[in-house]
N, C-alpha and C positions, 0 to 999 in steps of 0.2 A: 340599035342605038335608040328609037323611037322606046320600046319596054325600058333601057336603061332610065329613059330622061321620065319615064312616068314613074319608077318605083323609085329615084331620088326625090320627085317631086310628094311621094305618098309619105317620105319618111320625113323630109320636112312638112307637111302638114300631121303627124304625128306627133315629131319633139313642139311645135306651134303649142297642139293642144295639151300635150302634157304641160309644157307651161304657162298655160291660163287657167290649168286646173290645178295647180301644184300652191296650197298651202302653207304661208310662212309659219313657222314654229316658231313662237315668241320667246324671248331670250330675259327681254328687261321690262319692266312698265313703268312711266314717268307719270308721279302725280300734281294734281296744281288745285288747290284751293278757289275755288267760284267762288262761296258763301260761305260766312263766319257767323254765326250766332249763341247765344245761351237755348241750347235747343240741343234734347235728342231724340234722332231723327231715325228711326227703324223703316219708314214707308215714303218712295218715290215711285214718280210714273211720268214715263216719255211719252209724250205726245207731241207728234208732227216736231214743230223745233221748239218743244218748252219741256221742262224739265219742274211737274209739281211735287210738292212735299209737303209735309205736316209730321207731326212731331207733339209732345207733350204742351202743358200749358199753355193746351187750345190755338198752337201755332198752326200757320199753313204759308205755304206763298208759292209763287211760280217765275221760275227763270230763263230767260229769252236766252236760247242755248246760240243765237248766232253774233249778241251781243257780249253775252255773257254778263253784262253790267246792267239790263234791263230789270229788273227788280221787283214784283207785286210781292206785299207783304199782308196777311189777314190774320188777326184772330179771334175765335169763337167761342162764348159764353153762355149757358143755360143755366142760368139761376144766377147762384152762387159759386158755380163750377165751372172749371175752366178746362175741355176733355182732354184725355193721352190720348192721342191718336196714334194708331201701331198701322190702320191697313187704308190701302188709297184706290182709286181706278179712273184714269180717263176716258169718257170714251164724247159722242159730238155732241152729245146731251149734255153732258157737266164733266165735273170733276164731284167723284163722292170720297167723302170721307167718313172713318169709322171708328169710334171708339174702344177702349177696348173694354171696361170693365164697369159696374153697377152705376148708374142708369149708363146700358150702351147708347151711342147715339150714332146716327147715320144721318150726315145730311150729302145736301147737293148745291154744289156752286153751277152757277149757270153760265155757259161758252163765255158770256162776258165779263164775268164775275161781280156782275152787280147785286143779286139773290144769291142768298145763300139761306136754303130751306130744309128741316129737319125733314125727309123722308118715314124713317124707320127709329122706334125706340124700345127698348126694351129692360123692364126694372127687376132685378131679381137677384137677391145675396149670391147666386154663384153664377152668375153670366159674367162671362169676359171673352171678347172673340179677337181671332187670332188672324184673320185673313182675308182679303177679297179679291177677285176675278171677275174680269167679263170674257163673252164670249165674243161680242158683236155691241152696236147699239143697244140692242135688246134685251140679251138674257146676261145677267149676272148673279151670281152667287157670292157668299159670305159665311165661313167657318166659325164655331169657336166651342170653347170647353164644354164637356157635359154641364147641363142643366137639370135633366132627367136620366133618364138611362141610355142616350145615344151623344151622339155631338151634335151642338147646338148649330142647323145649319139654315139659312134662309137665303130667300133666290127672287128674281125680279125679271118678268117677262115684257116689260113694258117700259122702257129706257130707263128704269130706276124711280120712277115716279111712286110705285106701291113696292114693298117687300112683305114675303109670307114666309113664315116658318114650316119647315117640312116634318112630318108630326115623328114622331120614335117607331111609330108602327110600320113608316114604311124609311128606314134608316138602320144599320146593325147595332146591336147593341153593343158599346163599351164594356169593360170593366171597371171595377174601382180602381180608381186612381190614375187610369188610363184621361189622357186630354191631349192637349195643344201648346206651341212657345209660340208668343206674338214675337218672333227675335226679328223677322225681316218681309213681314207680309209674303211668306212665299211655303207655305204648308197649304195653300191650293192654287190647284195649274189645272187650264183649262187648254185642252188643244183637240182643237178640230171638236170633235162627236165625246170625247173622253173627259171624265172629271173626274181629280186626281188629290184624296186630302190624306195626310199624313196625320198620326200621333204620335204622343211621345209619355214617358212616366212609366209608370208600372207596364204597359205594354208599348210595340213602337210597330203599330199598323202602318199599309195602306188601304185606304177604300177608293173601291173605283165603281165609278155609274160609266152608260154610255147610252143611257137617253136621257139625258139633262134631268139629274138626279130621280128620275120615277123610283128605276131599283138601284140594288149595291151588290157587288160586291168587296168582301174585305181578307187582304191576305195579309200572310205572318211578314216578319222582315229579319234579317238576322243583324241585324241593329244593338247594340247594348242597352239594355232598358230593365226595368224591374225597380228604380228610385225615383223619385221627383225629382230628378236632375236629370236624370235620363232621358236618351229618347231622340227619336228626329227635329229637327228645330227648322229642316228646311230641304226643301225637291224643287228639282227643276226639272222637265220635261222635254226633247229637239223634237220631237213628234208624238203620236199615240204608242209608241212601242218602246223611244230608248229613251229610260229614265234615270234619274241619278239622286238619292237620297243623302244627308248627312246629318251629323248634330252630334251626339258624344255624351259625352261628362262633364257640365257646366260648371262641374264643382272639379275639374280633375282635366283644366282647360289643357295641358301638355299632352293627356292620352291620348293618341292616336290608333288607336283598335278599337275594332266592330263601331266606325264612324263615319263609313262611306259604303253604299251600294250601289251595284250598277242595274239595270232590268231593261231585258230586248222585248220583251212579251207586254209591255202596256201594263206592270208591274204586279204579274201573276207570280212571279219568280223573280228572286233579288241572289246578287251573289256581293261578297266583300269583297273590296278591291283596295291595295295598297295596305292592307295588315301591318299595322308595324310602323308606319313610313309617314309620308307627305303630312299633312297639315292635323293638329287637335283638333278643339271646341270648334264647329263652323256654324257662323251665326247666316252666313247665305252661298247658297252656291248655283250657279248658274253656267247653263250652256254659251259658246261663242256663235253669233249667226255664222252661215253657209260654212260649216266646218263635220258634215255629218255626221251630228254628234260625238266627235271625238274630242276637243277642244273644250274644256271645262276651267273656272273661274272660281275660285273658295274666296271669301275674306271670313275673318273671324278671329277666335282667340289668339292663332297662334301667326298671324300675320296674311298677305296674299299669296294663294297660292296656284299654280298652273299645271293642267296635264292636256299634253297632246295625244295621249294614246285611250283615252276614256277611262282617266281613272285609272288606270294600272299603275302611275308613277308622276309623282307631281315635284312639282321643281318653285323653292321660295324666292317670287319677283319683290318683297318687300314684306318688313317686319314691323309695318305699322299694324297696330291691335286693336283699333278703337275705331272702327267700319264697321257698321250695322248690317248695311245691305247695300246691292247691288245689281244694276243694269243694263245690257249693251246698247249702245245707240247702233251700232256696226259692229263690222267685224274685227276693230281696232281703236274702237273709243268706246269706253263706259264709263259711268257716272256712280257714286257712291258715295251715301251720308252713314255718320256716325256722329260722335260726341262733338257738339255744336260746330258742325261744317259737313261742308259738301264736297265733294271733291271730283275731277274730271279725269281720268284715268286713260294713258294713251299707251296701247301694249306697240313691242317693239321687237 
């Protein structure tokens, strides 16, 4: 009797934990408009409970995610110009923002948002960058088009305070026509020891470092590419190993082949997933937290779209088109700006 009443008791603490580990598989997502403005908005960044953005015509502001109605609004002017900002990063030091195109400009809002300081500049007929990441306080990086014969990539080891450019000599070199899409600040992923930039155009790389950019290397993808439309437009990374590429035919937003890969190797090796199927043009695609990488998020041309199996089959929660990019707060709330709004996103 004694062994009966312990192996009943071992199999309820079994089905216990299979159901605390047992992952809902989302069905619907409900969205609901925060923020409405003349603004479009490719770059946000969650920090603690705010919710910042910036967007073109020198826009920025920051959203009190518990009030939702709490509201900072700024924007930023150098000269006569008024920047596009495509890429963003919080971290306790500020909130930086970045331009994308001739003069790029990089400044820093400070925790209280009373300073707001250009950092980084940079003047030159083909600069335009696509991307920013931090790792920590400390080291951040920032992608963008060839300038020279590599990608244009610059890094900060000192909360942001100084940025340096990393020269071509120790960077792979491109090819022509080979570059970057500012579509969702999200062509570099920084996790853990690993730094992760995608291209797209005539060719559709990855480059990876893993000692905060010293060396590279850069592998093939089998991505569609070979046009100025082509090409990855955006990766999202659940750890140093399982990756997830997309982007397509920006001109050919309905095709859905060779527009998503998946990579368990820290993206030495990419494989196509969903041939045929699940979503076109994706302007962002991101992991769901605590879901072991199998639970992935598209927004983009051909509306939102969901897979719970990694990419092998995705399911449309929503046929809005006009979402840039995209964030999770959790594992069943994310946030996502497009053409002048922002929106809160609750999966279900």
């Amino acid at each position: 009797m004694k062994y009966i009443f312990l192996s009943f008791t071992f199999f309820l603490f079994l089905v216990s934990c299979n159901q605390k580990n047992e992952k809902t598989i989302f069905s619907k997502v409900e969205l609901r408009t925060i923020y409405s403005d003349s603004i479009s908005c490719r770059a946000i960044s969650l920090y603690k409970e705010e919710l910042w953005f910036a967007g073109n015509n020198g826009k920025y502001g920051v959203i009190d995610l518990n009030s939702e109605e709490k509201i900072f609004k700024g924007r930023i002017q150098n000269d006569s110009i008024f920047p596009e900002f495509r890429s963003i990063a919080t971290t306790d030091n500020g909130t930086f923002l970045l331009s994308v195109a001739n003069p790029a400009l990089l400044y820093r809002i400070s925790p209280d948002r009373k300073i707001v300081k250009a950092v980084y500049q940079e003047v030159n007929e083909k600069v335009f960058f696509d991307s920013m990441n931090f790792l920590n306080n400390e080291f951040g990086m920032a992608m963008g088009d060839p300038v020279d014969n590599c990608l244009n990539v610059i890094l900060t080891q000192d909360g942001g305070n100084s940025w340096n450019k990393i020269v071509c000599e120790n960077l792979p070199n491109v090819i022509e026509g080979e570059a970057a899409f500012a579509a969702s600040n999200s062509n570099l992923i920084i996790k853990d020891n690993s730094i992760f930039l995608v291209s797209g155009g005539k060719k559709a790389r990855c480059f990876v470092s893993n000692d905060k950019g010293k060396t590279w290397n850069v592998y093939e993808t089998p991505i569609v590419q070979g046009e100025a439309m082509t090409g990855i437009f955006t990766a999202d990374f659940y750890d140093e190993n399982i990756g997830i590429i997309a982007g397509g035919n920006y001109e050919e937003q309905e095709n859905n082949s060779k527009n998503k890969a998946i990579t368990t190797d820290g993206g030495k090796t990419w494989n196509l997933v969903a041939e045929g199927s699940g979503f076109g043009y994706a302007s962002c695609i991101q992991f769901i937290p605590n879901s072991n990488g199998n639970e992935i998020v598209c927004v983009g041309g051909t509306g939102i779209h969901y897979s719970s199996d990694r990419g092998e089959s995705w399911k449309l929660l929503n046929d809005t088109k006009d979402l840039f990019t995209l964030r999770f707060q959790n594992d069943s709330i994310a946030y996502a700006a497009g053409k002048n709004k922002i929106v809160k996103l609750e999966f279900k």
